[in-house]
ROZA-281524 format. One line per 3 residues: for each residue x, y, z of N, C-alpha, C. Coordinates in steps of 0.05 Angstrom, whole numbers, plus 5000, padded with zeros to 4 digits. Atoms other than C-alpha are relative to their C-alpha. Layout:
<recs>
X,Y,Z,X,Y,Z,X,Y,Z | ...
</recs>
This chain:
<recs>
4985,4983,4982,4786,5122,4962,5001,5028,4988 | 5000,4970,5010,4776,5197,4958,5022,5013,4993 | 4979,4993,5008,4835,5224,4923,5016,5026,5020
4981,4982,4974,4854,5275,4981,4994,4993,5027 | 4995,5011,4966,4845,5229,5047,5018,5002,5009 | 4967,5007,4987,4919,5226,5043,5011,5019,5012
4986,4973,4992,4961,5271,5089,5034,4997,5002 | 4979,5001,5000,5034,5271,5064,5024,4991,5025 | 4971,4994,4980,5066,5290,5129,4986,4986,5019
5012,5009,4980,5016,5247,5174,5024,4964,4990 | 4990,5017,5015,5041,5181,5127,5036,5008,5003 | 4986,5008,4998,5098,5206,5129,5027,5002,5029
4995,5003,4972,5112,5206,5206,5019,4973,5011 | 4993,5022,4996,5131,5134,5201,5014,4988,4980 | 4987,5003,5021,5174,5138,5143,5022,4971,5006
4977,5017,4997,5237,5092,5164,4977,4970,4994 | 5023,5027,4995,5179,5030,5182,4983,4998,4971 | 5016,5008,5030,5135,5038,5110,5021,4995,4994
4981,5012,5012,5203,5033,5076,5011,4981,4996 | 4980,5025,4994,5228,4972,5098,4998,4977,4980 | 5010,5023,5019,5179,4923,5058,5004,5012,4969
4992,4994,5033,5191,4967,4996,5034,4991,4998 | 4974,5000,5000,5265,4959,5005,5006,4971,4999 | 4998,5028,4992,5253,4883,5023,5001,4991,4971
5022,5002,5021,5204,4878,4966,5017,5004,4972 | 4990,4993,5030,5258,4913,4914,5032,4978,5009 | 4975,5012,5001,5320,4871,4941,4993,4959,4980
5010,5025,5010,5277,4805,4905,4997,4991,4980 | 5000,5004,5028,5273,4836,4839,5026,4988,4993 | 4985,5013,5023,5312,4796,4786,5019,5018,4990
4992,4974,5018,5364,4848,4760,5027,4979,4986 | 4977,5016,5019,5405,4789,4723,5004,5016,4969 | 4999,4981,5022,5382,4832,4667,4991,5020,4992
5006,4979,4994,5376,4892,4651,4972,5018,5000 | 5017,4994,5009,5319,4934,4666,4998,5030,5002 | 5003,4977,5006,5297,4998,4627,4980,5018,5017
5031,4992,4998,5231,5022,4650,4991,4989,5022 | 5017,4992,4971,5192,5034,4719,4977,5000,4996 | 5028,4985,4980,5123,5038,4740,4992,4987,5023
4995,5004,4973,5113,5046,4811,4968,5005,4997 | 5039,5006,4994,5032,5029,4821,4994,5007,5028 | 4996,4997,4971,5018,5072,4884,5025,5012,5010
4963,4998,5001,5079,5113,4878,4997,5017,5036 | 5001,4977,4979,5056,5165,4949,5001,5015,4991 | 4985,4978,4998,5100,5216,4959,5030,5006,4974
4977,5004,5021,5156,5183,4906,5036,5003,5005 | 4979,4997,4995,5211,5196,4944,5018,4969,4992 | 4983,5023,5007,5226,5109,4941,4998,4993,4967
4999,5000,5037,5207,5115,4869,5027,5009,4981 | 4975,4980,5008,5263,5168,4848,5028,4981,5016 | 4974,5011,4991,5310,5126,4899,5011,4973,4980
4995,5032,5017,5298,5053,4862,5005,5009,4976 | 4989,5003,5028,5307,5083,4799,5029,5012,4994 | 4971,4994,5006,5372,5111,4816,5014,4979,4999
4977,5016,4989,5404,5052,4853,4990,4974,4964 | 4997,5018,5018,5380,5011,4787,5011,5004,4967 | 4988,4995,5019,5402,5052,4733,4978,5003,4983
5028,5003,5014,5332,5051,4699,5006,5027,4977 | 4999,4977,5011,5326,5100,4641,4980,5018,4998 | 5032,4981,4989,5252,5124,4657,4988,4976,5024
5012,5010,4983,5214,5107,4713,4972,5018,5005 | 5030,4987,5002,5131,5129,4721,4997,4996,5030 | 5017,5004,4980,5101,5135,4785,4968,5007,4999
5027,4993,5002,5026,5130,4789,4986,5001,5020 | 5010,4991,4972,4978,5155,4843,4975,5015,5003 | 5023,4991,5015,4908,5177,4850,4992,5022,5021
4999,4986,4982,4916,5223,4914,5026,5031,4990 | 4987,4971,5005,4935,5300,4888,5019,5007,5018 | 4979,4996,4987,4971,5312,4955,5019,4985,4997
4973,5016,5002,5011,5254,4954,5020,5004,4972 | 4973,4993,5024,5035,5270,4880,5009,5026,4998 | 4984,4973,5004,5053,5344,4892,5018,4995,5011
4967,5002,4994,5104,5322,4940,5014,4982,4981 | 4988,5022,5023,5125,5261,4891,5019,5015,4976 | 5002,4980,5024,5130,5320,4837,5025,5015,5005
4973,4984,4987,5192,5349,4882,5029,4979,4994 | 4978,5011,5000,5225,5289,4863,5005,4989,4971 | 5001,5003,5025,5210,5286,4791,5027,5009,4993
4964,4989,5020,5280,5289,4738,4994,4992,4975 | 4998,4996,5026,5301,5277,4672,4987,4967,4997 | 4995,5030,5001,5295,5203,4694,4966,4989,5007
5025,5014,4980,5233,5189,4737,4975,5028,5000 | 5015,4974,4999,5165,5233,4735,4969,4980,5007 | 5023,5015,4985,5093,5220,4763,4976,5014,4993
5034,4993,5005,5018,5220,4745,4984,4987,5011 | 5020,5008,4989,4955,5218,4764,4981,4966,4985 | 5017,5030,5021,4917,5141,4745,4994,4994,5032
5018,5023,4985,4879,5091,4777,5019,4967,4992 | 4982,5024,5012,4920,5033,4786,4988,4973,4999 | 5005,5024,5004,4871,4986,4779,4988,4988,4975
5001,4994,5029,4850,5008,4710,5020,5004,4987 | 4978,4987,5016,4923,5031,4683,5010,4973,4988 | 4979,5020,5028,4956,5003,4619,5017,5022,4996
4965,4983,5019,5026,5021,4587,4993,5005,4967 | 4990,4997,5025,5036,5047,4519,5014,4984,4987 | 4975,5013,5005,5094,5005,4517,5008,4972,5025
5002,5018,4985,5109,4940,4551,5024,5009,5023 | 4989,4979,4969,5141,4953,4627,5026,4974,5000 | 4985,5022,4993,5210,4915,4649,4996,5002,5026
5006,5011,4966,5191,4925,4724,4971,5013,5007 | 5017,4982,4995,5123,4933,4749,5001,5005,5034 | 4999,4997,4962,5123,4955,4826,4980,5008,5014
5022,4979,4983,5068,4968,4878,5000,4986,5024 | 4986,5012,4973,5085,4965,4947,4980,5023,5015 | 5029,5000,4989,5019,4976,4993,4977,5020,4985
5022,4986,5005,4974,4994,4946,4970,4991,4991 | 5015,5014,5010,4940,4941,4915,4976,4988,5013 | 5034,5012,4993,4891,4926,4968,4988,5015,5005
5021,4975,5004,4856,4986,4957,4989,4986,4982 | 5019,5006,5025,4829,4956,4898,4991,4976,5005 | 5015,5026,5006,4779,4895,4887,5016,4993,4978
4991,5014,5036,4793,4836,4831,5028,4995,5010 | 4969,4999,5010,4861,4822,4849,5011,4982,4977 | 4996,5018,5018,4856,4762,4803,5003,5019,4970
5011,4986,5022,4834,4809,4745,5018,5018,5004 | 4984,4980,4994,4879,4874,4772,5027,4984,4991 | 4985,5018,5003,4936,4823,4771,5016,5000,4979
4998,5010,5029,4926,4793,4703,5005,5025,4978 | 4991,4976,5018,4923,4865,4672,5023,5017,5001 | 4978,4993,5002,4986,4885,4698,5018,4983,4993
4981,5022,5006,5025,4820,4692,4997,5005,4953 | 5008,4999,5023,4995,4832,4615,5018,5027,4986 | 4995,4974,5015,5032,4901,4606,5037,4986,5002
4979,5003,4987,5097,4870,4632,5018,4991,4977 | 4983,5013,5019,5158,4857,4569,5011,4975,5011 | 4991,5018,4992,5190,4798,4558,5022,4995,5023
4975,4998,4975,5236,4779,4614,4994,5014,5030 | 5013,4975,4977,5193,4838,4660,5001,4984,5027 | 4995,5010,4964,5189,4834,4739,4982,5011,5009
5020,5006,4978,5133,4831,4780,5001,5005,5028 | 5004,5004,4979,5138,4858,4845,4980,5016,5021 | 5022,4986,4987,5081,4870,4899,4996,4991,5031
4998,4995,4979,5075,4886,4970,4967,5007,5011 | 5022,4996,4988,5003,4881,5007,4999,4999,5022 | 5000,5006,4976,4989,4887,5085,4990,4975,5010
5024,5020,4998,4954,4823,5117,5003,4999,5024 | 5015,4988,4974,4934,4857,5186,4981,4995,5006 | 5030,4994,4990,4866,4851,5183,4992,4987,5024
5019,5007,4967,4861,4813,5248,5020,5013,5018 | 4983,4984,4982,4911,4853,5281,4969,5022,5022 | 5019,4974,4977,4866,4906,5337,5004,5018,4980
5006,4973,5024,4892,4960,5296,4988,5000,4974 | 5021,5007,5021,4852,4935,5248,4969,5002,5005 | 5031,5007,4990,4785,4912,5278,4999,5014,5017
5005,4974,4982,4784,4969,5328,4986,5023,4981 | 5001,4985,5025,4779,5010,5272,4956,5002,4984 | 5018,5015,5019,4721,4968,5238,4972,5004,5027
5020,5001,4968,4684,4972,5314,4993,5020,5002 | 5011,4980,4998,4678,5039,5319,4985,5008,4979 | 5017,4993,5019,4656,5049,5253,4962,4992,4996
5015,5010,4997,4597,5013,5267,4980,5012,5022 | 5020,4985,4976,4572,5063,5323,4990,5022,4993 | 5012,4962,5002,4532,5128,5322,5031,5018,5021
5017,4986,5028,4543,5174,5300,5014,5000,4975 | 4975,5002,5026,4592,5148,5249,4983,4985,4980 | 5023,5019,5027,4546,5096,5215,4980,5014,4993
5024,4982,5011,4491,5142,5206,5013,5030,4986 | 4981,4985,5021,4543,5194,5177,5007,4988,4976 | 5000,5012,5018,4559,5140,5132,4991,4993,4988
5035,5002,5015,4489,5131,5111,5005,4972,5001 | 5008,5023,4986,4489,5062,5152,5025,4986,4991 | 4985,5019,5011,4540,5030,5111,5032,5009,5001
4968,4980,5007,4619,5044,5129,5015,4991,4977 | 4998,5013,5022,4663,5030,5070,5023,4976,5008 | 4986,5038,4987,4693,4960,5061,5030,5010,5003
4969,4999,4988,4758,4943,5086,5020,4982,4980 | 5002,5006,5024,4802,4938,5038,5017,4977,5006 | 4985,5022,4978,4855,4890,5079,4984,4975,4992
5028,5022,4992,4793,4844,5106,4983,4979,4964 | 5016,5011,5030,4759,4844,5033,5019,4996,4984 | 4986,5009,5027,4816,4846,4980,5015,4985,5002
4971,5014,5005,4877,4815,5002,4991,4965,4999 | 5002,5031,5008,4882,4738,4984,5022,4993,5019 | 4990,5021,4974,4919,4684,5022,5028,4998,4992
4978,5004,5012,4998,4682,5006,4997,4974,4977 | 5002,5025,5015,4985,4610,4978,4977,5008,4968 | 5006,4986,5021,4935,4648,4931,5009,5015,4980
4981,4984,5013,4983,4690,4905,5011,4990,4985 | 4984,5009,5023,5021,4648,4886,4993,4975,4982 | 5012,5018,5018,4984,4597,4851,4987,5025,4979
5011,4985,5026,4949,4657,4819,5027,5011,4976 | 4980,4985,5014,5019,4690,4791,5009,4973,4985 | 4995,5034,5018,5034,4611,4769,4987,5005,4978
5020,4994,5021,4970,4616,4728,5002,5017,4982 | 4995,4975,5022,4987,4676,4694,5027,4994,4988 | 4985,4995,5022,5046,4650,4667,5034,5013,5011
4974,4990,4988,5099,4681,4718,5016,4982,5003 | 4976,5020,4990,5173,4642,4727,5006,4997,5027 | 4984,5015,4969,5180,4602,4795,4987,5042,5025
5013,4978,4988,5139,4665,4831,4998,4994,5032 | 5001,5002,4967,5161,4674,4908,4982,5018,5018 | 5018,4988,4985,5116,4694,4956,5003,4996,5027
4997,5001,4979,5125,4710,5024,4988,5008,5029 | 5013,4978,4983,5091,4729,5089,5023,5011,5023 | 4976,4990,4985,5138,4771,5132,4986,5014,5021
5006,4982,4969,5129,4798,5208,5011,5026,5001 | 4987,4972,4988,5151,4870,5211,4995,5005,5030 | 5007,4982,4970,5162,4881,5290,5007,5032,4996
5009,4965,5002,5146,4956,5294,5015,5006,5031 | 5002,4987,4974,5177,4983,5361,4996,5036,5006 | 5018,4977,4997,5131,5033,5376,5005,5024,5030
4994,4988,4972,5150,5094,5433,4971,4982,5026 | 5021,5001,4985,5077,5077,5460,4981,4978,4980 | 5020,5014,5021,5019,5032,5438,4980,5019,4987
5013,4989,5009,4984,5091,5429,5007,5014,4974 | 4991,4992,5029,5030,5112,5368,4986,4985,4984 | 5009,5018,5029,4997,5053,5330,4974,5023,5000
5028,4979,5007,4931,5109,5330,5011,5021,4975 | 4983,4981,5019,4982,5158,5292,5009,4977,4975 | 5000,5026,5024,5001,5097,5243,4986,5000,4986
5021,5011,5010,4934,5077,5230,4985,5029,4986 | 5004,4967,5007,4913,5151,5221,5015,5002,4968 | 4972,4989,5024,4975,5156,5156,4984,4981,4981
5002,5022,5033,4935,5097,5115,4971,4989,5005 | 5016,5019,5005,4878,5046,5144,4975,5030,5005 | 5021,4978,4995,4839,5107,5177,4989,5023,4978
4997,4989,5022,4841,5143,5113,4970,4991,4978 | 5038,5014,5008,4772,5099,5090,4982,5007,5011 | 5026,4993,4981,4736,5126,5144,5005,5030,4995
4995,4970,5011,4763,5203,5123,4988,5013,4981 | 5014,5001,5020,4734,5194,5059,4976,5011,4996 | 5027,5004,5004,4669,5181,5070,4984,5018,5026
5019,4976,4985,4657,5226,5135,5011,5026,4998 | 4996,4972,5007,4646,5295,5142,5024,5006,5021 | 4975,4993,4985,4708,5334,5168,4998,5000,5041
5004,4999,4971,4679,5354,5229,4997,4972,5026 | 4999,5031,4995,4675,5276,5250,5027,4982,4995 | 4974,5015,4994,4749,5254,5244,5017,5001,5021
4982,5007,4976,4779,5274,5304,4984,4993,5014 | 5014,5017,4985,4721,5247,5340,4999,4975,4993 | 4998,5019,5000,4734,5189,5304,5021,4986,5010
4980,5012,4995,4802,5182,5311,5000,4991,5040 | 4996,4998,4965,4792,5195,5395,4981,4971,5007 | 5020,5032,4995,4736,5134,5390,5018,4983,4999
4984,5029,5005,4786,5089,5357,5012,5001,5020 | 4979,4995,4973,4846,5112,5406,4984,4986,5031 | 5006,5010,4972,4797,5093,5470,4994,4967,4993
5008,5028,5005,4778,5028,5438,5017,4977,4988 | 4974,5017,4994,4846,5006,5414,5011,4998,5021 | 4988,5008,4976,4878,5021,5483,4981,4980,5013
5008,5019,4984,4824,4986,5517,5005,4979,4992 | 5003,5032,5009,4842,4926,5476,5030,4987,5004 | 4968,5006,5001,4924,4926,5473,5013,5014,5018
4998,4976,4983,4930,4970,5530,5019,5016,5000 | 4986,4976,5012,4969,5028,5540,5024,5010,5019 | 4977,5003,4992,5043,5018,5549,5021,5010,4979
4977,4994,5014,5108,5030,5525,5025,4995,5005 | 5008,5008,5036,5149,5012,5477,4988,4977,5007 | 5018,5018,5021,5103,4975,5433,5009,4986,4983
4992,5001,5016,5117,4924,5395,4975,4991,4981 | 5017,4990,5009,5068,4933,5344,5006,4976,4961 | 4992,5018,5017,5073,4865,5299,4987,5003,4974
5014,4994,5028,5054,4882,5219,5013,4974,4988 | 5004,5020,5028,5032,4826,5168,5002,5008,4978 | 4999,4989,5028,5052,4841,5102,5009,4972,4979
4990,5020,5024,5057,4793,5041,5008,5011,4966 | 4978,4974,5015,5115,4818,4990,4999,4967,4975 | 5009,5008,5029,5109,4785,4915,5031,5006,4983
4985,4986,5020,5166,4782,4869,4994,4966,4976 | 5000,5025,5018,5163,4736,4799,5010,5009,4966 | 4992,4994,5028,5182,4746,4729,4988,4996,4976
5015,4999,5023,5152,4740,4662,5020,4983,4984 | 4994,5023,5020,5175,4682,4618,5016,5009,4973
</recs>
């Protein structure tokens, strides 16, 4: 993912709705005891980064993030307490072992989750917390609408034939995977859940503005500028023709939210 696909204020159009599964996602952690230390894997913008480390008391918290826009605003919310850099979170190690690790939709950007996984569950102190938030849309329309157009001229031959994979479709694993894998590694009694977010959407055509803030953001990448609002207007006629074009929307999101602990 090209480190400036992201557009702060496009992403963050739909603020209240991304929040929810982080908020879900952090009500799961373990806080029977105490934890020092943050890193937020995929922090954005950082605004829920700076929040969770207030409401927990934390004495540092990291946010990490590989999109320059998204961490200049993040950077507004940096303190004495909480501050944010640039990494790759599917390569990043700690200095120091973590008591919470957190990444809430970011991880299926990356391949390996088995391997990604294992190297964070590996940075994690004794007692540490585990929690992770992935979409599992991929057969949603706003998904494969997406994946359809990419596949047409003049987008595939912009792409030099090949669009890039999807990271949904290709990375995410099966809840029941999850949690047999977080077993395997050694995690305590590791819950895993798949959860329905109903979305009520003004229009169905808002899900185009949605999809635009994150999945569309793969296809931004890789074509030239002058080819995104013609892409986005392809997808828009080829999602309405599929979910047609009413209002409100309720605009049903798959997400599977991860919390477990370290032994």
């Amino acid at each position: 993912m090209a480190p400036n696909a992201w557009n702060p204020d496009t992403y963050a159009r739909f603020a209240g709705f991304r929040a929810r599964p982080f908020w879900d996602l952090a009500d799961g952690i373990d806080t029977s005891t105490t934890i020092r230390t943050i890193v937020d894997l995929g922090c954005g913008t950082g605004e829920l980064t700076a929040e969770l480390a207030t409401r927990l008391s934390v004495d540092s918290a990291l946010g990490i993030d590989s999109s320059s826009s998204m961490l200049e605003r993040a950077r507004d919310h940096a303190d004495d307490r909480c501050s944010f850099a640039t990494g790759d979170i599917a390569t990043w190690a700690s200095d120091e072992p973590v008591d919470l690790i957190l990444a809430n939709a970011s991880l299926q950007w990356v391949p390996d989750h088995p391997t990604v996984l294992e190297r964070w569950v590996g940075q994690l102190a004794a007692g540490g917390r585990l929690a992770v938030q992935v979409p599992a849309n991929a057969d949603h329309p706003s998904h494969t609408c997406s994946a359809a157009v990419a596949a047409r001229e003049p987008f595939r031959s912009a792409m030099d034939g090949s669009p890039p994979p999807d990271p949904v479709a290709d990375n995410v694993l099966t809840p029941e995977a999850y949690a047999e894998l977080l077993h395997g590694l050694g995690l305590d009694d590791p819950l895993v859940r798949l959860v329905v977010y109903p979305q009520v959407m003004a229009s169905s055509a808002d899900v185009v503005e949605w999809t635009r803030g994150t999945s569309l953001t793969r296809f931004f990448a890789v074509l030239p500028e002058s080819l995104h609002e013609p892409f986005v207007d392809a997808y828009r006629d080829e999602l309405l023709a599929t979910i047609g074009e009413r209002g409100p929307y309720l605009y049903t999101f798959k997400r599977i939210l991860m919390n477990a602990s370290a032994c």
